[in-house]
mmCIF file as gemmi writes it, N, C-alpha and C atoms, coordinates in Angstrom:
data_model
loop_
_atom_site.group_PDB
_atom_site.id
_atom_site.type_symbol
_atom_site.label_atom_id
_atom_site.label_alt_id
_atom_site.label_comp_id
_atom_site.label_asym_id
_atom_site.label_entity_id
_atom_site.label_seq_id
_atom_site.pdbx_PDB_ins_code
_atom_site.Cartn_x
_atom_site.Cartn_y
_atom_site.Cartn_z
_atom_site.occupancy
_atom_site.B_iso_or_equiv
_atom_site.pdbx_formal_charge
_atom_site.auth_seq_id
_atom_site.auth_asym_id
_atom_site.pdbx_PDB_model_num
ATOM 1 N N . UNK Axp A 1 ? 106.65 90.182 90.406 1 0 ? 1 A 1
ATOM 2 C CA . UNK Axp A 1 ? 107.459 90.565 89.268 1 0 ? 1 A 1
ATOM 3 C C . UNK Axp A 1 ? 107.557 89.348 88.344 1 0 ? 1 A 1
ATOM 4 N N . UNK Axp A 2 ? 107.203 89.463 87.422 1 0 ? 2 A 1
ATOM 5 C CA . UNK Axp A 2 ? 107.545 88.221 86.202 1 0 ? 2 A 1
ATOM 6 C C . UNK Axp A 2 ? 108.891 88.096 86.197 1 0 ? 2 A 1
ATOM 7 N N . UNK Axp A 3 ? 109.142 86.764 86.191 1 0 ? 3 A 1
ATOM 8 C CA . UNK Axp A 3 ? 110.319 86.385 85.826 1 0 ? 3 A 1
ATOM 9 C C . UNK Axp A 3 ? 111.14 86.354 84.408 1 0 ? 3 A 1
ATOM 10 N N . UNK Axp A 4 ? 110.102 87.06 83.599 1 0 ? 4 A 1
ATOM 11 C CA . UNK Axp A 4 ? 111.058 87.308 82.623 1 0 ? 4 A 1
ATOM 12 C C . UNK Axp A 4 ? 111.177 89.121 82.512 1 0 ? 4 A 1
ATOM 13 N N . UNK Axp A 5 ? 111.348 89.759 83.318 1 0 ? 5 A 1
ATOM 14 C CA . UNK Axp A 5 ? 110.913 90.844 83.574 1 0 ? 5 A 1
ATOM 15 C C . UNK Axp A 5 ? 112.499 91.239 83.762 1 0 ? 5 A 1
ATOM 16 N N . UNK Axp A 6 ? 113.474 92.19 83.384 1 0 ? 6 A 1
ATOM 17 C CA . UNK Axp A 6 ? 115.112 92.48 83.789 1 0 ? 6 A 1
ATOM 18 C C . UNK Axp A 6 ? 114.844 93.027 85.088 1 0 ? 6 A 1
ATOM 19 N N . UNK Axp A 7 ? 113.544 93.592 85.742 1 0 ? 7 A 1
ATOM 20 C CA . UNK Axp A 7 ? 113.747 93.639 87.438 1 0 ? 7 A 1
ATOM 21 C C . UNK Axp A 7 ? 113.748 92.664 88.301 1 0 ? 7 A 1
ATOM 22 N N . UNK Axp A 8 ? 113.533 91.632 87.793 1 0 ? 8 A 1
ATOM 23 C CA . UNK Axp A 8 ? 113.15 90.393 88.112 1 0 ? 8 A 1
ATOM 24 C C . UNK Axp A 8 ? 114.933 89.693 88.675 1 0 ? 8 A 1
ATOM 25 N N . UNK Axp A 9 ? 115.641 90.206 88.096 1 0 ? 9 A 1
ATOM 26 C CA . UNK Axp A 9 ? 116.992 89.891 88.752 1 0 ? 9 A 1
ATOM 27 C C . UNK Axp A 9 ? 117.485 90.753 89.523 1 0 ? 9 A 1
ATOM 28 N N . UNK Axp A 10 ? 117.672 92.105 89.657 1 0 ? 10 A 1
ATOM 29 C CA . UNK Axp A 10 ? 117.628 92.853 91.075 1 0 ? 10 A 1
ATOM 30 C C . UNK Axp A 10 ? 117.102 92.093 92.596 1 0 ? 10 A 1
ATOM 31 N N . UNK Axp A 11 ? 115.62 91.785 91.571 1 0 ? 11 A 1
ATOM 32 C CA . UNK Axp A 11 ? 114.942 91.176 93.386 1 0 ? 11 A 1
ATOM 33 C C . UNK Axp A 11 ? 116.083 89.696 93.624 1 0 ? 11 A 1
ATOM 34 N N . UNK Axp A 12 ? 116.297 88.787 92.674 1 0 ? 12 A 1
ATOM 35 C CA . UNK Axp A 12 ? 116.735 87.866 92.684 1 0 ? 12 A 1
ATOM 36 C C . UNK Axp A 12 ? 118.408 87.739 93.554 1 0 ? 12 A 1
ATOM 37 N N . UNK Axp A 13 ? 118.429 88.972 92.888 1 0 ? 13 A 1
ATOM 38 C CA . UNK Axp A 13 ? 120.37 89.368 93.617 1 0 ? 13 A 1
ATOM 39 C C . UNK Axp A 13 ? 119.845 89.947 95.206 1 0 ? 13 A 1
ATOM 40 N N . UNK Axp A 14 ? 118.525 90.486 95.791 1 0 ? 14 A 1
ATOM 41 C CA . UNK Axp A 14 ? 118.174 90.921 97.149 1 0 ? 14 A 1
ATOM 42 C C . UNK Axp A 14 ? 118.443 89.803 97.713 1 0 ? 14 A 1
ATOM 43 N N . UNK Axp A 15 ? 117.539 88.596 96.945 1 0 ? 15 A 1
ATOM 44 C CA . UNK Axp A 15 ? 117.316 87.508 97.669 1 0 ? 15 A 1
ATOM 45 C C . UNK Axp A 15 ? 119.147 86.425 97.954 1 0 ? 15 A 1
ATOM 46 N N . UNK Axp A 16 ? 119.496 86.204 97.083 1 0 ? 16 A 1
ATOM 47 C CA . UNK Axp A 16 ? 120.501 85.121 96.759 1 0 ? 16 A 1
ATOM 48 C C . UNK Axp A 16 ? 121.834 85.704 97.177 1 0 ? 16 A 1
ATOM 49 N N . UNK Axp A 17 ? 122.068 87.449 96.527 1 0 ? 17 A 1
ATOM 50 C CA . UNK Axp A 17 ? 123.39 87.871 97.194 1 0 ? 17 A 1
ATOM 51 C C . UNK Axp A 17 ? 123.215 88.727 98.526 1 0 ? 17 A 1
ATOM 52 N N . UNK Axp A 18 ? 122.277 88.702 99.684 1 0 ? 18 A 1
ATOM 53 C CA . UNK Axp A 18 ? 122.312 89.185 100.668 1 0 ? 18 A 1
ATOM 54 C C . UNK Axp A 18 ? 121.437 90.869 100.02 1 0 ? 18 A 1
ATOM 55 N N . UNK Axp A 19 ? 120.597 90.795 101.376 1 0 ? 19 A 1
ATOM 56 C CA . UNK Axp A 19 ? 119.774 91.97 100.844 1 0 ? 19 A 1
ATOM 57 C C . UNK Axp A 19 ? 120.549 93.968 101.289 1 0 ? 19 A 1
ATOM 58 N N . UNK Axp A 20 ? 121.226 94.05 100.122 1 0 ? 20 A 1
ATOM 59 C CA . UNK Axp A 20 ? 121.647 95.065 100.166 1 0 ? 20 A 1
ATOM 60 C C . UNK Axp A 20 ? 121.142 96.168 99.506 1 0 ? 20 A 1
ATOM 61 N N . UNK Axp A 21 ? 121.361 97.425 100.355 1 0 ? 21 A 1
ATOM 62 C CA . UNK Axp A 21 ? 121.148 98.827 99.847 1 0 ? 21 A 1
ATOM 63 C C . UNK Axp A 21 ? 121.562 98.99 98.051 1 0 ? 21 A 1
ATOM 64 N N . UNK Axp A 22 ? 122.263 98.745 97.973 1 0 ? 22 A 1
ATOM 65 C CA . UNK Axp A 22 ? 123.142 99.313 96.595 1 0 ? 22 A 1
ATOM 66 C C . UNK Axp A 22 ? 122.124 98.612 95.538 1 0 ? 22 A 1
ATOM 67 N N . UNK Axp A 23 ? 121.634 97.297 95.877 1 0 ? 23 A 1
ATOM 68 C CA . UNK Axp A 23 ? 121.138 96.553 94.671 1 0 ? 23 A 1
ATOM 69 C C . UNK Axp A 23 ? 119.479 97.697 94.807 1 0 ? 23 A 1
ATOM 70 N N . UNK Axp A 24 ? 118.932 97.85 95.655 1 0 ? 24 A 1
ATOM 71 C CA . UNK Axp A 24 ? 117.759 98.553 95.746 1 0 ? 24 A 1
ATOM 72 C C . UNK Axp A 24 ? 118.224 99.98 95.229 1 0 ? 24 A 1
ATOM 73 N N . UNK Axp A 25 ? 119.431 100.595 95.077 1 0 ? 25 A 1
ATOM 74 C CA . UNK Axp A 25 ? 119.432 101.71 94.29 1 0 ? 25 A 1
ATOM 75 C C . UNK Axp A 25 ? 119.645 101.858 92.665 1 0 ? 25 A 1
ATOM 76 N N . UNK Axp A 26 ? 120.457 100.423 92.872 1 0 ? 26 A 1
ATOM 77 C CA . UNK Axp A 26 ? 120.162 99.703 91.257 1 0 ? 26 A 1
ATOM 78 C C . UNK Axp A 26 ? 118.336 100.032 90.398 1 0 ? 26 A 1
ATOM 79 N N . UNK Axp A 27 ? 117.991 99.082 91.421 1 0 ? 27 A 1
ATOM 80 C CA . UNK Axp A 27 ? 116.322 99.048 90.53 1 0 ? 27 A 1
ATOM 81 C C . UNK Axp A 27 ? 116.188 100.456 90.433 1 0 ? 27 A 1
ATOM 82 N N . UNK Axp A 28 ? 115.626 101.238 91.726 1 0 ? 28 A 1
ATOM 83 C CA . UNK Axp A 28 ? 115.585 102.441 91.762 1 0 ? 28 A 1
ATOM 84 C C . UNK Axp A 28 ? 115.649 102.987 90.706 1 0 ? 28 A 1
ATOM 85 N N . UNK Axp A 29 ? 117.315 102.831 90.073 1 0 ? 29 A 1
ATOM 86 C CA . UNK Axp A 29 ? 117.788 103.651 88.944 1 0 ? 29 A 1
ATOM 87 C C . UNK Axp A 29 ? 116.958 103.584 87.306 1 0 ? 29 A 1
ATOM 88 N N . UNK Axp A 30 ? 117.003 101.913 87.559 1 0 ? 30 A 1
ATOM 89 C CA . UNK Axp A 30 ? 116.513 101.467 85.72 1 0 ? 30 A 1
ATOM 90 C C . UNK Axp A 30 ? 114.773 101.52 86.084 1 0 ? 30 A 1
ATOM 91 N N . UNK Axp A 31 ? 114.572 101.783 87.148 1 0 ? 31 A 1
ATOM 92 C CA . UNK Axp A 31 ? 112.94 101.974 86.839 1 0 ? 31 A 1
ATOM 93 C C . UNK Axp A 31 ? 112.663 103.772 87.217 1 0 ? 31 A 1
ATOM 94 N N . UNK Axp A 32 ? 113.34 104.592 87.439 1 0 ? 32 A 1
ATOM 95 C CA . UNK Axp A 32 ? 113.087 106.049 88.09 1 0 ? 32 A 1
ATOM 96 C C . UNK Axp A 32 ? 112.088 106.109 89.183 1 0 ? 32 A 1
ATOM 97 N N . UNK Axp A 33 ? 112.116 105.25 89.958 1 0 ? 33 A 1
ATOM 98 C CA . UNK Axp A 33 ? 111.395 104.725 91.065 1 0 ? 33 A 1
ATOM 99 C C . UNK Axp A 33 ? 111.938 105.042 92.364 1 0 ? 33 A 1
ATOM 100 N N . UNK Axp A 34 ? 111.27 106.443 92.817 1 0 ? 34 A 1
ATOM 101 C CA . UNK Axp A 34 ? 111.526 107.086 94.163 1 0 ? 34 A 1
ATOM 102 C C . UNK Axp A 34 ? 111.88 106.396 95.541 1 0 ? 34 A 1
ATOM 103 N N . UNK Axp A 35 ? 110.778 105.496 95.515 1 0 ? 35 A 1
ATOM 104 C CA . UNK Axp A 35 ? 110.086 104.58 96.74 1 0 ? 35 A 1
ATOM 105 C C . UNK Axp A 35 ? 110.204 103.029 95.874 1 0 ? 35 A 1
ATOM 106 N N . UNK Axp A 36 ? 111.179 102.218 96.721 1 0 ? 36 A 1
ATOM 107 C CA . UNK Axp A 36 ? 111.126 100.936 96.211 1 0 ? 36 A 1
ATOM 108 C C . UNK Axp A 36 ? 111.166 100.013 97.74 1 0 ? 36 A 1
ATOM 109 N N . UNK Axp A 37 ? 110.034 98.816 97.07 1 0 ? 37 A 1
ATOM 110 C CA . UNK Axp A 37 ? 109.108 98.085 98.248 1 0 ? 37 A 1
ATOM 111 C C . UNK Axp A 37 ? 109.865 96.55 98.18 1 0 ? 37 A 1
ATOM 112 N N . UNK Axp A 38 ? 110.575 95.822 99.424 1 0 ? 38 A 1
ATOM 113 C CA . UNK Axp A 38 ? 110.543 94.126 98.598 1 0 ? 38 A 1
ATOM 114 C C . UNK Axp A 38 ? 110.079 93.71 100.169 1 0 ? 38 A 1
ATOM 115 N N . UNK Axp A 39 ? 110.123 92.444 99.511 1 0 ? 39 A 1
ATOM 116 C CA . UNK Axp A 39 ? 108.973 91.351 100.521 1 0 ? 39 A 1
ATOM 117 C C . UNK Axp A 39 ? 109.697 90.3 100.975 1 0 ? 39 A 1
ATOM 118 N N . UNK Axp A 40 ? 109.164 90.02 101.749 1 0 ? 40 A 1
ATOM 119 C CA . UNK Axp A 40 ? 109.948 88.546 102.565 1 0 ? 40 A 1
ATOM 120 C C . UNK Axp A 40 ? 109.107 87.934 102.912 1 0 ? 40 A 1
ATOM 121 N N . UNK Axp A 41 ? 109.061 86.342 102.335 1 0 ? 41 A 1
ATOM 122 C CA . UNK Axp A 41 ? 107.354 85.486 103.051 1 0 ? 41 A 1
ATOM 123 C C . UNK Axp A 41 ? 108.515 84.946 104.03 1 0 ? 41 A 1
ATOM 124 N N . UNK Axp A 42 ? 108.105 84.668 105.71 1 0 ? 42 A 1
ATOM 125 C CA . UNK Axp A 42 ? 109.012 83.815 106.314 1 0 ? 42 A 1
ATOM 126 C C . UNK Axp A 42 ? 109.055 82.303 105.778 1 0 ? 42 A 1
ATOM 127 N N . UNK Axp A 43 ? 108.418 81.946 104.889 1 0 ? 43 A 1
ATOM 128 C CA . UNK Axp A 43 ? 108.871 80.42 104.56 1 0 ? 43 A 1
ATOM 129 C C . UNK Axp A 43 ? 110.17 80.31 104.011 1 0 ? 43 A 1
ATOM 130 N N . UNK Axp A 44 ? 110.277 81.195 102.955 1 0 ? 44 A 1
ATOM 131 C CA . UNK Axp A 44 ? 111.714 81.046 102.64 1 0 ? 44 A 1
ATOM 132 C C . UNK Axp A 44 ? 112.875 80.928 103.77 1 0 ? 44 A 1
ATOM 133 N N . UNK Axp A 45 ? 113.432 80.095 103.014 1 0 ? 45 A 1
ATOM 134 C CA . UNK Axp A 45 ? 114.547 79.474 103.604 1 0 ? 45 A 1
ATOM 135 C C . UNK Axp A 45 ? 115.588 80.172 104.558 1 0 ? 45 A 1
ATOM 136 N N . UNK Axp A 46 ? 116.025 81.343 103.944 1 0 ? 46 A 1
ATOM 137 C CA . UNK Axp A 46 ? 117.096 82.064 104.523 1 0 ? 46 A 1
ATOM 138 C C . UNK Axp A 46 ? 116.198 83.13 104.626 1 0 ? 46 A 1
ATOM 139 N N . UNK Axp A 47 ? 114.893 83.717 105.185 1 0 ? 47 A 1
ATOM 140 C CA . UNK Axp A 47 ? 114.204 84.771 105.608 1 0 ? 47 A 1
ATOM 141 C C . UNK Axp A 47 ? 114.668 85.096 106.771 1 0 ? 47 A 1
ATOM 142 N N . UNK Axp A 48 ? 115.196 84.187 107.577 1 0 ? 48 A 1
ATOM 143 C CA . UNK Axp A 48 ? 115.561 85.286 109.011 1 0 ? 48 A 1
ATOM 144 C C . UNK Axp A 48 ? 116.665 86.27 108.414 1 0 ? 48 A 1
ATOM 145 N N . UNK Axp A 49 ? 117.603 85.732 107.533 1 0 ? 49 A 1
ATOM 146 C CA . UNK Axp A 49 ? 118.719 86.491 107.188 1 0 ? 49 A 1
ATOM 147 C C . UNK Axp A 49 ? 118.173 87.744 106.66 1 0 ? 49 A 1
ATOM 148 N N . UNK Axp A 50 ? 117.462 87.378 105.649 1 0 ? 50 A 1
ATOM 149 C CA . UNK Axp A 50 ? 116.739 88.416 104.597 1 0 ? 50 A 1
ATOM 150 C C . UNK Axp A 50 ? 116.057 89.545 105.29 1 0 ? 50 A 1
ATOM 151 N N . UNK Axp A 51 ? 115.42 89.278 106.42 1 0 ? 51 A 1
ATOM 152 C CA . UNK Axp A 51 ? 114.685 90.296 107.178 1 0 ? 51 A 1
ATOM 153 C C . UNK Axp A 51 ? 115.743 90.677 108.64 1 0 ? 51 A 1
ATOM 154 N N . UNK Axp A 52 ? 116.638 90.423 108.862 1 0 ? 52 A 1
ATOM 155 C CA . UNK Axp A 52 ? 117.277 90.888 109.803 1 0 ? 52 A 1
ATOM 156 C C . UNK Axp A 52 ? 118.143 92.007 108.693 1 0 ? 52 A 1
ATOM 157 N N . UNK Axp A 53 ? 118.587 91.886 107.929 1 0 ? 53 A 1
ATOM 158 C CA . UNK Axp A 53 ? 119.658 92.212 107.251 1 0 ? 53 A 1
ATOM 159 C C . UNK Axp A 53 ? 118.981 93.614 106.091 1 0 ? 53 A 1
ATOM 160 N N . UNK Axp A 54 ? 117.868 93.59 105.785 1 0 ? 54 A 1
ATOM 161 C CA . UNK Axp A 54 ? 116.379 94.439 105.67 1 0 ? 54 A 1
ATOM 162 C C . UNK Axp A 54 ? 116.478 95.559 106.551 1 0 ? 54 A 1
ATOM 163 N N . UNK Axp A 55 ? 115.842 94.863 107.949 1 0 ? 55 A 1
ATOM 164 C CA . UNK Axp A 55 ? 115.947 95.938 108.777 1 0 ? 55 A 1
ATOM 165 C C . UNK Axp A 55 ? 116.67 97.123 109.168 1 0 ? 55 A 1
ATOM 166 N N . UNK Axp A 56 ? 117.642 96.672 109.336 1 0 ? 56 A 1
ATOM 167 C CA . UNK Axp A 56 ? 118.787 97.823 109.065 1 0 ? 56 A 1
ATOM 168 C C . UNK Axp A 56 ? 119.093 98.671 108.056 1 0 ? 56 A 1
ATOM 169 N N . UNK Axp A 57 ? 118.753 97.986 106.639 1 0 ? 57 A 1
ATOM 170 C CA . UNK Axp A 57 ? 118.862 99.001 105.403 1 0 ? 57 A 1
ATOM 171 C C . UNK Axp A 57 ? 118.165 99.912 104.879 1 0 ? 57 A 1
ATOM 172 N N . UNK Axp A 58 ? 116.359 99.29 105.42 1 0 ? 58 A 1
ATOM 173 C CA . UNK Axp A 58 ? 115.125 99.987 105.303 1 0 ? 58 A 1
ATOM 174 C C . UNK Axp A 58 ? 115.379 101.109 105.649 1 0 ? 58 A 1
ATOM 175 N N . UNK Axp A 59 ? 114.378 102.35 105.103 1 0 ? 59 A 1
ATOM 176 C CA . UNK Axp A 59 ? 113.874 103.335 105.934 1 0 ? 59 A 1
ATOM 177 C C . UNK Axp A 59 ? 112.477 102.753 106.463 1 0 ? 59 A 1
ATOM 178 N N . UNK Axp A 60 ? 111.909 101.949 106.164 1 0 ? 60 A 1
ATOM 179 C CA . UNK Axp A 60 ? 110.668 101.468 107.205 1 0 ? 60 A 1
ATOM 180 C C . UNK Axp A 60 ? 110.272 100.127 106.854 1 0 ? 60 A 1
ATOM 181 N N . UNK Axp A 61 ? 109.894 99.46 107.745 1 0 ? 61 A 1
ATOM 182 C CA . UNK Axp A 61 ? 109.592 97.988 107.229 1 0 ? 61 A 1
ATOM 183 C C . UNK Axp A 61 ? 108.227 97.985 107.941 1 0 ? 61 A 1
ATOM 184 N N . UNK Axp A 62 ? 107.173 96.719 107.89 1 0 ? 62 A 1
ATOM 185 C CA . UNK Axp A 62 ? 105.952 96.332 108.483 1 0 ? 62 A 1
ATOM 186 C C . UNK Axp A 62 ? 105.923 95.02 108.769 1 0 ? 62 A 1
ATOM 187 N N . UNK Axp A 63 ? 105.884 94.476 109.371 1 0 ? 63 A 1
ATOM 188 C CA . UNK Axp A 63 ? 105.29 92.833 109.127 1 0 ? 63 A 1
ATOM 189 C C . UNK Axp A 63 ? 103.622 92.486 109.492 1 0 ? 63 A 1
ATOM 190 N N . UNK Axp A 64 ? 103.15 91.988 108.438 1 0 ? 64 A 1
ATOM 191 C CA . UNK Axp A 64 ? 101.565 91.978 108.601 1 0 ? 64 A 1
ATOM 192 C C . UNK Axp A 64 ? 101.504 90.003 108.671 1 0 ? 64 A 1
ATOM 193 N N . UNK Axp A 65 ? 100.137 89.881 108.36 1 0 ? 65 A 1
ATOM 194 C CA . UNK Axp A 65 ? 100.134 88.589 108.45 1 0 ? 65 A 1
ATOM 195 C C . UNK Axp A 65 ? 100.257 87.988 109.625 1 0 ? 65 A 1
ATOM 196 N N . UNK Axp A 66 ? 100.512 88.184 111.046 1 0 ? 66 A 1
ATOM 197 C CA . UNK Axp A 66 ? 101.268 87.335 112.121 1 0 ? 66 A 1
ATOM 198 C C . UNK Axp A 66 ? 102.845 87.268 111.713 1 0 ? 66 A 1
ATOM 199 N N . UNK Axp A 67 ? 103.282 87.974 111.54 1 0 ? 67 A 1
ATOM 200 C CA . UNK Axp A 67 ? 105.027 88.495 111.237 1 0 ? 67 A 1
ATOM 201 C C . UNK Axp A 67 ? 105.552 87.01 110.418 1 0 ? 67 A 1
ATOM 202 N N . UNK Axp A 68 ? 103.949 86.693 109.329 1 0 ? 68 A 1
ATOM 203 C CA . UNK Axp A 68 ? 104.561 85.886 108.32 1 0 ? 68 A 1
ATOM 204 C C . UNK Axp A 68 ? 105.335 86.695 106.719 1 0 ? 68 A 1
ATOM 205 N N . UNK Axp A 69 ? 104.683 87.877 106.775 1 0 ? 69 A 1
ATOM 206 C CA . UNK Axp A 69 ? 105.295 88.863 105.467 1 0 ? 69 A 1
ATOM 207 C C . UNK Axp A 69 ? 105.686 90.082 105.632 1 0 ? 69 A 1
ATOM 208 N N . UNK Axp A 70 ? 106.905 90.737 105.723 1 0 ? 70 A 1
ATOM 209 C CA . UNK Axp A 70 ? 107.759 91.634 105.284 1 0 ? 70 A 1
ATOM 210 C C . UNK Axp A 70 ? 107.485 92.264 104.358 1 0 ? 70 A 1
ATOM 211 N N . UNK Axp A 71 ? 107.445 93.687 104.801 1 0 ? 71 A 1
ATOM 212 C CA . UNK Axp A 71 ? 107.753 94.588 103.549 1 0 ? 71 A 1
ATOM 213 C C . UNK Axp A 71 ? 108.654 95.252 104.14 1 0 ? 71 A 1
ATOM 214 N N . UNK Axp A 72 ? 109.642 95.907 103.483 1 0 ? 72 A 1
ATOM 215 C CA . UNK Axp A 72 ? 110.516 96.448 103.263 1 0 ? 72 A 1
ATOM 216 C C . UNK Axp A 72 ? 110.466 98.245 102.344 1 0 ? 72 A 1
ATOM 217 N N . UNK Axp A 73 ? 110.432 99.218 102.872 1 0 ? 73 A 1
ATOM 218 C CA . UNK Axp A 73 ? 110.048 100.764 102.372 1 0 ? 73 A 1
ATOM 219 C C . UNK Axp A 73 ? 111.525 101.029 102.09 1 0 ? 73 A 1
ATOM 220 N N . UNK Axp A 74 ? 112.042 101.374 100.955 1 0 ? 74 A 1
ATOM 221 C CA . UNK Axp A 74 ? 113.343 102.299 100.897 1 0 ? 74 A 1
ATOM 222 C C . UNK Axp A 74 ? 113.139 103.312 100.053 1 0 ? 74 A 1
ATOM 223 N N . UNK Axp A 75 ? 113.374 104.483 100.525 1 0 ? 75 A 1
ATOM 224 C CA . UNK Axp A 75 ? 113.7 105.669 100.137 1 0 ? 75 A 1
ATOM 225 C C . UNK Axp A 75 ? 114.722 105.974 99.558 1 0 ? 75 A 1
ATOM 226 N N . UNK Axp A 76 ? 114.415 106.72 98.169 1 0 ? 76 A 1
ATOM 227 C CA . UNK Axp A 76 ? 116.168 107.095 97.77 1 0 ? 76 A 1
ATOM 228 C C . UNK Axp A 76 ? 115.474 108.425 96.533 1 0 ? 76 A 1
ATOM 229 N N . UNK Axp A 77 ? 116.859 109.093 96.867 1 0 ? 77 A 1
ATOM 230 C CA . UNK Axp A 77 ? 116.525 110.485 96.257 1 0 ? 77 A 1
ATOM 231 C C . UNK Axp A 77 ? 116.944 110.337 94.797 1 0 ? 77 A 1
């Protein structure tokens, strides 16, 4: 996502204010986007948080790479 992009702070609030449901129904909303995807590289800093805290909110996650990258599947009607 470009950073000068206004989705570009949704992902930013996943990352910085704890990865919550509500902000993923946010984007959802301002893009009419059924299926919304976010990522987690484990280098980042606070990724265990980010992907423990993921898991639970997802409707499906993957980790590819050697469980170096996260994706994250959420569904919303």
């Amino acid at each position: 996502i470009p950073t000068s992009s206004p989705l570009y702070n949704y992902y930013l609030d996943m990352v910085y204010e704890g990865a919550q449901r509500e902000t993923i129904e946010q984007a959802s909303e301002f893009t009419n986007a059924k299926v919304v995807y976010f990522v987690v590289n484990r280098y980042w800093a606070r990724s265990k948080e980010l992907i423990s805290a993921s898991k639970k909110q997802a409707d499906d996650w993957a980790a590819l790479a050697g469980d170096q990258i996260y994706v994250f599947k959420y569904v919303l009607d």
